[in-house]
MDAnalysis code that builds the backbone (N, CA, C; Angstrom):
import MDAnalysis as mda
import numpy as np

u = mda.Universe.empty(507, n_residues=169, atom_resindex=np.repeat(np.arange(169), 3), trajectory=True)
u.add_TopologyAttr("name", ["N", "CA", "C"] * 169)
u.add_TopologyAttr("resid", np.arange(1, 170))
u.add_TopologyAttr("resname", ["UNK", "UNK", "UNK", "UNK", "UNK", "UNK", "UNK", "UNK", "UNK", "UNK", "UNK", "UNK", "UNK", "UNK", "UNK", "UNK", "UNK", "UNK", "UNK", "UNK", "UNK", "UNK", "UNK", "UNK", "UNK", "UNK", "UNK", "UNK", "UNK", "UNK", "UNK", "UNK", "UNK", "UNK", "UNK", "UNK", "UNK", "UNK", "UNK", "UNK", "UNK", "UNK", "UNK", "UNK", "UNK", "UNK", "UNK", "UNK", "UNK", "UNK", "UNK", "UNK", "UNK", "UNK", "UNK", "UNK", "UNK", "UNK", "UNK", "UNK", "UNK", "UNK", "UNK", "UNK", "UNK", "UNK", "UNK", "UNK", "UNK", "UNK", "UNK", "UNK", "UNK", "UNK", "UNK", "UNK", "UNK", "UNK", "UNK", "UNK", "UNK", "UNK", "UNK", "UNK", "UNK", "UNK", "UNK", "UNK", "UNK", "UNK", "UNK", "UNK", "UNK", "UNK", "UNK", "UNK", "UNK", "UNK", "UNK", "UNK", "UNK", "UNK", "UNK", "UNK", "UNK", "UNK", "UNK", "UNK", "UNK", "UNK", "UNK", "UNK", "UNK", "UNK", "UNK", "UNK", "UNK", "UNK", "UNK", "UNK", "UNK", "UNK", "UNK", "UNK", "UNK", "UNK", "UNK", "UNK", "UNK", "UNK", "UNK", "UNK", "UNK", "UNK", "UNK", "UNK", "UNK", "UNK", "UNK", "UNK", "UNK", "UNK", "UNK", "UNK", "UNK", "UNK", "UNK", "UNK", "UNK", "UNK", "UNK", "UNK", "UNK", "UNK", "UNK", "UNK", "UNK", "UNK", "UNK", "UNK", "UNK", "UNK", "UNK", "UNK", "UNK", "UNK", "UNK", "UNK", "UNK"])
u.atoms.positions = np.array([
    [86.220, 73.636, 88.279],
    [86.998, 74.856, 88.447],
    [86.068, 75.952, 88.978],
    [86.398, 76.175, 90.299],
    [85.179, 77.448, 90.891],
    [85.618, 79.026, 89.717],
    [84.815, 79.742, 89.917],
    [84.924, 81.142, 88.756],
    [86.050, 81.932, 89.127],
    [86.438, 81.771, 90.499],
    [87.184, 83.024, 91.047],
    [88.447, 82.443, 90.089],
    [88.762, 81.134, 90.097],
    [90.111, 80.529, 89.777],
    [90.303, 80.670, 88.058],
    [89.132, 80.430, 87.514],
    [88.543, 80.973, 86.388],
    [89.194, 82.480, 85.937],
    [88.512, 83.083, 86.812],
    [88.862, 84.773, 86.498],
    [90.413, 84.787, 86.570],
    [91.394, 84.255, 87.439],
    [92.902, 84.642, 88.107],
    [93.343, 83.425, 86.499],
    [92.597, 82.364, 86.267],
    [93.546, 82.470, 85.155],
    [93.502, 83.184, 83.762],
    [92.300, 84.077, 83.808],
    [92.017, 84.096, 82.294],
    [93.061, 85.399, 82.405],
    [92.878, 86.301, 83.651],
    [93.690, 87.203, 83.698],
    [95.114, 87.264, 83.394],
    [95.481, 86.508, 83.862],
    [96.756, 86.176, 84.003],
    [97.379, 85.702, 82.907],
    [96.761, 85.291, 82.210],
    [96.857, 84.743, 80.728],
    [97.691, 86.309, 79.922],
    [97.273, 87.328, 80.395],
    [96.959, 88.770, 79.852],
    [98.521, 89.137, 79.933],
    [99.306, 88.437, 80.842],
    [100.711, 88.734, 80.849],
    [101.710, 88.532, 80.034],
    [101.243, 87.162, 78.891],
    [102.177, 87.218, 77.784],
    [101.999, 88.067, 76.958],
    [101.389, 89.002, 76.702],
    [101.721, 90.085, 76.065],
    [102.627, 91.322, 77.031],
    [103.558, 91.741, 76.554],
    [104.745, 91.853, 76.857],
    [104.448, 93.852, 77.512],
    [103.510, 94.495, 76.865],
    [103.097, 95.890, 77.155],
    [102.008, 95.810, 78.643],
    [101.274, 94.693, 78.269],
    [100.371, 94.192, 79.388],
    [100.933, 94.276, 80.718],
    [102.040, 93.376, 80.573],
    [103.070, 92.749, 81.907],
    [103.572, 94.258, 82.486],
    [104.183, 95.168, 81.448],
    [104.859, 96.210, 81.649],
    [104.091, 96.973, 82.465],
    [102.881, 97.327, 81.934],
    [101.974, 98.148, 82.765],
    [101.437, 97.974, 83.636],
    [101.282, 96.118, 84.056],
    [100.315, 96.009, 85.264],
    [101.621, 95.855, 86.509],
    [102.904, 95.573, 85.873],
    [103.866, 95.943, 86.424],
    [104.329, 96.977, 87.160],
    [104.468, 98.089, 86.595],
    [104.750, 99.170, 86.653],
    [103.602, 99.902, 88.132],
    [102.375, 99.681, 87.469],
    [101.234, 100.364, 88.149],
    [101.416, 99.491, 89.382],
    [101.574, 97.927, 89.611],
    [101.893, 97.688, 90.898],
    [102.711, 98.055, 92.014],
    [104.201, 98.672, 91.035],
    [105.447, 99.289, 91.702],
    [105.140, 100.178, 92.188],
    [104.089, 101.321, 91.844],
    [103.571, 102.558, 92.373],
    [102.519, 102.006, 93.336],
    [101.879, 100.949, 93.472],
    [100.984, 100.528, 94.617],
    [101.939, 100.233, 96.045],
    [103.148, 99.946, 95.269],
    [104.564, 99.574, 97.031],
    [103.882, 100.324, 97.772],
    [103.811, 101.437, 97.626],
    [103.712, 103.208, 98.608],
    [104.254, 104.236, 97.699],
    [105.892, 103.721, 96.972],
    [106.052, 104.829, 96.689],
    [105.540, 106.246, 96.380],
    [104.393, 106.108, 95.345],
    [103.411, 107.506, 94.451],
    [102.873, 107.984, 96.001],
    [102.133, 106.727, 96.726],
    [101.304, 107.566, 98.534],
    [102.137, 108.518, 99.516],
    [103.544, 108.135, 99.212],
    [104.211, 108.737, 100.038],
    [105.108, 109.793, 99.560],
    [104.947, 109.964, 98.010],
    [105.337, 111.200, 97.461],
    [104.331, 112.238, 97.496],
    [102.821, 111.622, 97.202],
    [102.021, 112.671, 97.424],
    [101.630, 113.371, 98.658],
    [102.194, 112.382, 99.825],
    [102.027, 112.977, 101.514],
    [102.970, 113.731, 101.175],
    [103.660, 113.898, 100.387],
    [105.114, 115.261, 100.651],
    [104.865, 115.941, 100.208],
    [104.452, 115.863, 99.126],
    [103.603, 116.942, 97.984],
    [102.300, 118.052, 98.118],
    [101.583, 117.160, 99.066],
    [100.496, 118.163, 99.133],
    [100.556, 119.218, 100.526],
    [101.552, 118.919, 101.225],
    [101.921, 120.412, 102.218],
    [102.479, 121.473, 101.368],
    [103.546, 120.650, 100.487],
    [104.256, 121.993, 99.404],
    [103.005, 122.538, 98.911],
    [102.288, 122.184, 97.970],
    [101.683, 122.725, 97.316],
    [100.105, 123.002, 97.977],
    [99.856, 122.559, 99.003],
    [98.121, 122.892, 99.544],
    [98.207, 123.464, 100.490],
    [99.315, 124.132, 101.089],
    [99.390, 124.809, 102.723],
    [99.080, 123.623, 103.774],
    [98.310, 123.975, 104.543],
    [97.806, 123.962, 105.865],
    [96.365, 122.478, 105.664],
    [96.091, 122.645, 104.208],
    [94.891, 121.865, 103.870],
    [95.535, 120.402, 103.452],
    [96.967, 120.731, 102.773],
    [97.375, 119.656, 102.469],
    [98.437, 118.721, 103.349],
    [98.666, 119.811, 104.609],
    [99.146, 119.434, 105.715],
    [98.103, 118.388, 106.596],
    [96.842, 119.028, 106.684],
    [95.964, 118.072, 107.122],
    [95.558, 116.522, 106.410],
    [95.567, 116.476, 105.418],
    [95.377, 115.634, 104.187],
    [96.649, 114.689, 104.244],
    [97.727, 115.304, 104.489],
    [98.690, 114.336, 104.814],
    [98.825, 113.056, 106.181],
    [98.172, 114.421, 106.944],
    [98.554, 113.507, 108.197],
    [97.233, 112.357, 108.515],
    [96.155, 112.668, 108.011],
    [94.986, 111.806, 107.698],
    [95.716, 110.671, 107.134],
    [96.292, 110.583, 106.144],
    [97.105, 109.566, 105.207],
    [97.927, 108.605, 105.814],
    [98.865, 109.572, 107.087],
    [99.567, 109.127, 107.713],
    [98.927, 107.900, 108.594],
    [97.843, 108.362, 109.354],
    [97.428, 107.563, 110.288],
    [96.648, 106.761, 109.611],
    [95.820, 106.646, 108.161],
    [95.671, 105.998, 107.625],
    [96.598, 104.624, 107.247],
    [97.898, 104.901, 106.854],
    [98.711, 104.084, 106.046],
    [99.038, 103.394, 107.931],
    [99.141, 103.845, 109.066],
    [99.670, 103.300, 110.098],
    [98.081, 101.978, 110.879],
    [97.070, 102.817, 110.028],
    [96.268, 101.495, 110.785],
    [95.613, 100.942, 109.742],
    [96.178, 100.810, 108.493],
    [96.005, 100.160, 107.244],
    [96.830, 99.002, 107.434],
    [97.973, 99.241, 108.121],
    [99.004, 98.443, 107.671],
    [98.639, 97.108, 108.753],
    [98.611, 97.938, 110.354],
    [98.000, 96.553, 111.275],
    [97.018, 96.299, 110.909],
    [96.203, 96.577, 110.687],
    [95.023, 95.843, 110.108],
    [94.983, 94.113, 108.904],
    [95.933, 94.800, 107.474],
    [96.203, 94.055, 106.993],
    [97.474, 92.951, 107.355],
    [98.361, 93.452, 108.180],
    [99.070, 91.957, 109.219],
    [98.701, 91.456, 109.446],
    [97.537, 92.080, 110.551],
    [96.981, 90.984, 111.499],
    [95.748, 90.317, 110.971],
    [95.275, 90.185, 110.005],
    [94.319, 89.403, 109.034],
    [94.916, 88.668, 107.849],
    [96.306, 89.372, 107.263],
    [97.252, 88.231, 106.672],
    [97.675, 86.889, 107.352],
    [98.244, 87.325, 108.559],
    [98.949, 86.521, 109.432],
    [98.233, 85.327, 109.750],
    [96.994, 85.785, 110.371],
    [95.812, 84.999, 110.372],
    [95.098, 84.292, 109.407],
    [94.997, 84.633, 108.315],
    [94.259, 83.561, 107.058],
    [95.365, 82.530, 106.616],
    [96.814, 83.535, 106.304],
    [97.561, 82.545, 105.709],
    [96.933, 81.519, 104.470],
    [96.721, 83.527, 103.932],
    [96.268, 82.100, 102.528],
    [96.968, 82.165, 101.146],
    [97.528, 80.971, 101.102],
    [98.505, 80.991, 99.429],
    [97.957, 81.583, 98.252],
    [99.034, 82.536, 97.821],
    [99.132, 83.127, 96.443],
    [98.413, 81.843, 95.675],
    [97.771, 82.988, 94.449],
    [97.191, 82.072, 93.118],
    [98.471, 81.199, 92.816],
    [99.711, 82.146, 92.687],
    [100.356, 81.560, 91.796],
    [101.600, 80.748, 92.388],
    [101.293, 80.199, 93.838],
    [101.659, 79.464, 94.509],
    [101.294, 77.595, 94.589],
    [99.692, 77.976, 94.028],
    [98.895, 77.072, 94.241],
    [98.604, 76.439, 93.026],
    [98.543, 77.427, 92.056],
    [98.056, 76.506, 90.858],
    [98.917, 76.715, 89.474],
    [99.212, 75.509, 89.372],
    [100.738, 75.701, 88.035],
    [100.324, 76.733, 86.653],
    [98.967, 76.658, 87.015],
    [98.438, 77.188, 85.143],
    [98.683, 78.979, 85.610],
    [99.256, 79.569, 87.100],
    [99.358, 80.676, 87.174],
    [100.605, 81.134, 87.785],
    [100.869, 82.026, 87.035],
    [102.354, 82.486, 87.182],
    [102.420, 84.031, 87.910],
    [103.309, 83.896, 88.312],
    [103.850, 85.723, 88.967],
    [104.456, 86.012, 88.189],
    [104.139, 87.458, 87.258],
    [104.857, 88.270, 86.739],
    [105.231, 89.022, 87.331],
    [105.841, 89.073, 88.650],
    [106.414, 90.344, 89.258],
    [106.909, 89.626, 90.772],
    [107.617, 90.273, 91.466],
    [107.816, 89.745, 92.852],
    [106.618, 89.929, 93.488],
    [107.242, 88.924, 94.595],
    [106.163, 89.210, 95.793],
    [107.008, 89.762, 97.191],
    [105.925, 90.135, 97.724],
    [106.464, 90.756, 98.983],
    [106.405, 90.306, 100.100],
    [105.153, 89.086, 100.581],
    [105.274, 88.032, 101.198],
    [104.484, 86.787, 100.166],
    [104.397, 85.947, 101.576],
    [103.597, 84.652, 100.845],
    [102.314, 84.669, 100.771],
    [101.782, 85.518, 101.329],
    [100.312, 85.112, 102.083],
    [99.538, 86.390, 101.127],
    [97.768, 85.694, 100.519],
    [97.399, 86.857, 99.398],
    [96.459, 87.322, 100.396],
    [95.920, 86.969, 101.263],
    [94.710, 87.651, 101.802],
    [94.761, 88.652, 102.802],
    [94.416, 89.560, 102.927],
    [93.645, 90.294, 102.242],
    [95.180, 91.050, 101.085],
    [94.468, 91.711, 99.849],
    [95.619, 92.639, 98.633],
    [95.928, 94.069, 99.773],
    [97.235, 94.019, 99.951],
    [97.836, 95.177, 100.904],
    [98.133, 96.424, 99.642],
    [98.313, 95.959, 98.491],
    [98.697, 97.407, 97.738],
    [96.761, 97.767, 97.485],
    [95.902, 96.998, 97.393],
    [94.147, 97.292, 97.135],
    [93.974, 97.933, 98.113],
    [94.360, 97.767, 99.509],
    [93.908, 97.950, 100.757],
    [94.005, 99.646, 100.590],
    [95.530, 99.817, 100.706],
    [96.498, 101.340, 100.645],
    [95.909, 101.856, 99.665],
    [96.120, 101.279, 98.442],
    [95.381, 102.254, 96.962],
    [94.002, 102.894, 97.388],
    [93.228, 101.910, 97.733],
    [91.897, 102.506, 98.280],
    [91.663, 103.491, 99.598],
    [92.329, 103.112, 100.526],
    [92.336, 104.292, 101.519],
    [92.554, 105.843, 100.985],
    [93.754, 105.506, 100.855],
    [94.920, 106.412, 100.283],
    [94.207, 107.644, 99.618],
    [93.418, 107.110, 98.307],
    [93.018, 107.676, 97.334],
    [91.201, 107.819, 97.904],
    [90.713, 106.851, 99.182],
    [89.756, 108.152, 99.749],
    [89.596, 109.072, 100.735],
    [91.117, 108.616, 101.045],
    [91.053, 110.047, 101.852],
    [91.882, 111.385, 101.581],
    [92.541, 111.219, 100.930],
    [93.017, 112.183, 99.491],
    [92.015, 113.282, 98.914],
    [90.915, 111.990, 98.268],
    [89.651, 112.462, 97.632],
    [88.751, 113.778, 98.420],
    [88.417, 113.092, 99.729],
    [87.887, 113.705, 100.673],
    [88.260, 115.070, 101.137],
    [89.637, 115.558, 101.180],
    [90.448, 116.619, 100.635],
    [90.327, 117.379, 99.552],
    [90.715, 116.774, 98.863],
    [90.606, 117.528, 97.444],
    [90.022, 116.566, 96.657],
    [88.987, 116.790, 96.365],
    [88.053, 116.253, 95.580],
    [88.499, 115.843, 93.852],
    [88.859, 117.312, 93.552],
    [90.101, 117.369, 91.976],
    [90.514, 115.817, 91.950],
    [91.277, 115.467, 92.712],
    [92.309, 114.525, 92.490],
    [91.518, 113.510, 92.596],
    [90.164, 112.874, 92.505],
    [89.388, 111.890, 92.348],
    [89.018, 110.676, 91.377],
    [89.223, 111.481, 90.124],
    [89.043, 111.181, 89.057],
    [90.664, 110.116, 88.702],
    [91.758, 111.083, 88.760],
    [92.707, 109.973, 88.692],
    [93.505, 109.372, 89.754],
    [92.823, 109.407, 90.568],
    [93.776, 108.385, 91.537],
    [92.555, 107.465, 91.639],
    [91.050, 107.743, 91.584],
    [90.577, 106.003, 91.254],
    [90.931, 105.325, 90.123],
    [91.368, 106.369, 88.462],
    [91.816, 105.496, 87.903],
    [93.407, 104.733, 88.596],
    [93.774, 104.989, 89.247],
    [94.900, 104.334, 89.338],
    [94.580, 103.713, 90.612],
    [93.765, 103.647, 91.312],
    [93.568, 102.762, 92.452],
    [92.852, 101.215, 91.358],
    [91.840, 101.581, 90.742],
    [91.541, 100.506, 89.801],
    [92.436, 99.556, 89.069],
    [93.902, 100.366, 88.431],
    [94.631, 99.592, 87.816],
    [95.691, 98.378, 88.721],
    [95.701, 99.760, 90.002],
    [96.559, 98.343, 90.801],
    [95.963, 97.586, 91.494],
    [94.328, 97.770, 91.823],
    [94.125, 96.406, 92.079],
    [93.672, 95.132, 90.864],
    [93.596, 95.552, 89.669],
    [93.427, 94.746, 88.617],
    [94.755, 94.109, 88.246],
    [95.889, 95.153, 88.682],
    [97.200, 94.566, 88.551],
    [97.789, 93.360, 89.625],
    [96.844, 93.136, 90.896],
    [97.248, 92.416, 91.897],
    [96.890, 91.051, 91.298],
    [95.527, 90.988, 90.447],
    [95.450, 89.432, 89.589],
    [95.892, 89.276, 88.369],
    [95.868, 89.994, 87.673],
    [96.403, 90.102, 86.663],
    [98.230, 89.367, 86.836],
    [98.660, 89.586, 87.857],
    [99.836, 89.203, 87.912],
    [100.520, 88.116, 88.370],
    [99.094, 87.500, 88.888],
    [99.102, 86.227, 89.647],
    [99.755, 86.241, 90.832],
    [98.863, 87.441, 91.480],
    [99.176, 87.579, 92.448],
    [98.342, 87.556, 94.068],
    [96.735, 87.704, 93.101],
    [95.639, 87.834, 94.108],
    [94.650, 87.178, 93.377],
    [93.932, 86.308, 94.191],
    [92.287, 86.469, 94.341],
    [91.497, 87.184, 94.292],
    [90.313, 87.841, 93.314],
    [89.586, 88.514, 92.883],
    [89.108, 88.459, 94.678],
    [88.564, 88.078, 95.504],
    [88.168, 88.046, 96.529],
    [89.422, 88.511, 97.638],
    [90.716, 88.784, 97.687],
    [91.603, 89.124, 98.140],
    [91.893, 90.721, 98.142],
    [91.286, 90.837, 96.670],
    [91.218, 92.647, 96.332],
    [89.750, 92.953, 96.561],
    [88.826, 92.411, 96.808],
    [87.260, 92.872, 97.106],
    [87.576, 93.370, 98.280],
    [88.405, 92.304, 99.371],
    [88.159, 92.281, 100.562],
    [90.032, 93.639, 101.552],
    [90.467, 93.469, 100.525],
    [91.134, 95.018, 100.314],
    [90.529, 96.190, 100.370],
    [89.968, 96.481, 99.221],
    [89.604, 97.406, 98.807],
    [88.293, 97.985, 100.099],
    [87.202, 97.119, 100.629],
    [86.233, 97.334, 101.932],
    [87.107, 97.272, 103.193],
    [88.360, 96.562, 103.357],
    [89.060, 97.081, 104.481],
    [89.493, 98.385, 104.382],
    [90.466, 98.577, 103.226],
    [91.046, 100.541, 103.012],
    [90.254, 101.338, 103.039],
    [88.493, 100.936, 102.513],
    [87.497, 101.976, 102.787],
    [86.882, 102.331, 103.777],
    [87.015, 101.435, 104.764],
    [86.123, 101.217, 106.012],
    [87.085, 101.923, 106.916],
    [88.523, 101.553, 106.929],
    [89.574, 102.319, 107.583],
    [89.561, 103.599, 107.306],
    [89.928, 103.869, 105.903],
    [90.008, 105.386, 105.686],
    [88.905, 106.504, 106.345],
    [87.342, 105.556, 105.868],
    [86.275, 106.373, 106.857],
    [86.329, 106.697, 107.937],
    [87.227, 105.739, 108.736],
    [87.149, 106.399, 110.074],
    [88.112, 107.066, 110.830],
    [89.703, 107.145, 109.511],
    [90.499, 107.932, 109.763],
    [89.793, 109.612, 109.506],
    [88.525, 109.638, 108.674],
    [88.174, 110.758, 108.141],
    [86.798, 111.496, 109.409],
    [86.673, 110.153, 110.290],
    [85.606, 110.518, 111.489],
    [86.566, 111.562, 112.318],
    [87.815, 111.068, 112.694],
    [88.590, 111.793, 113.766],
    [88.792, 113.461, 113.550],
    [88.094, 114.038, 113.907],
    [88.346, 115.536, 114.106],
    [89.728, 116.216, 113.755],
    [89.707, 116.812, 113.008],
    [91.427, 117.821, 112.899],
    [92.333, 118.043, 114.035],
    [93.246, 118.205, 113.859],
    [94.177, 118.046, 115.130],
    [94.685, 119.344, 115.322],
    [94.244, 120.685, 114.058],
    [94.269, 122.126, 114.745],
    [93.351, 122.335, 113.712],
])
């Protein structure tokens, strides 16, 4: 048994407890986009002109987050844990078939550094919650500990260079 498969089951194990499931649940539902795309609405209301910029960073973030992770899904085509091995189960839907690279790790991590990079404040808890949903992507039998590594250095590497491009006023 290699370790990674090791780790996705011990995790996963973590789901019959019934508060466990709820929360790594829950925190995944907010990895969809929904919470990313309330806070792109949110921070023009409330940040002016700063959070107008911060948004649209986000924007073009979440738009070359997303080809990015297609066109390297599409391409690996590699089966869910809990596709592959009976001792692991999905506690939650899935959204396609394919785990590589974690698309809610990818977004959580951009998202929340280029957010950061903005407003710094908001650092503290949106890595805690970038942390929970990608712990929630195995935990749920849903990813490869190596599926969310390789998330999490795509959303960062992207976000950096959504954060190279100069302001647009």
């Amino acid at each position: 048994m290699t370790a990674e498969r090791a780790l996705c089951l011990h995790a996963n194990r973590a789901c019959r407890f019934t508060t466990v499931r709820w929360l790594f649940t829950g925190v995944s539902r907010l990895g969809d986009g929904v919470f990313w795309y309330v806070l792109m609405l949110v921070l023009p209301l409330t940040q002016g002109r700063a959070g107008a910029e911060a948004s649209l960073r986000m924007a073009a973030f979440a738009l070359a987050g997303l080809a990015a992770y297609k066109w390297v899904k599409a391409r690996t085509a590699r089966p869910r844990p809990c596709a592959t091995d009976a001792g692991i189960r999905s506690a939650t839907r899935m959204l396609d078939q394919y785990s590589f690279p974690s698309g809610h790790t990818l977004h959580a991590v951009g998202f929340t550094t280029v957010a950061a990079a903005h407003f710094p404040a908001l650092t503290g808890a949106l890595a805690v919650l970038t942390v929970l949903i990608a712990c929630s992507r195995v935990v749920l039998g849903l990813h490869y500990p190596t599926d969310v590594a390789m998330g999490a250095a795509m959303g960062y590497a992207i976000a950096r260079g959504v954060l190279e491009v100069p302001a647009a006023y």
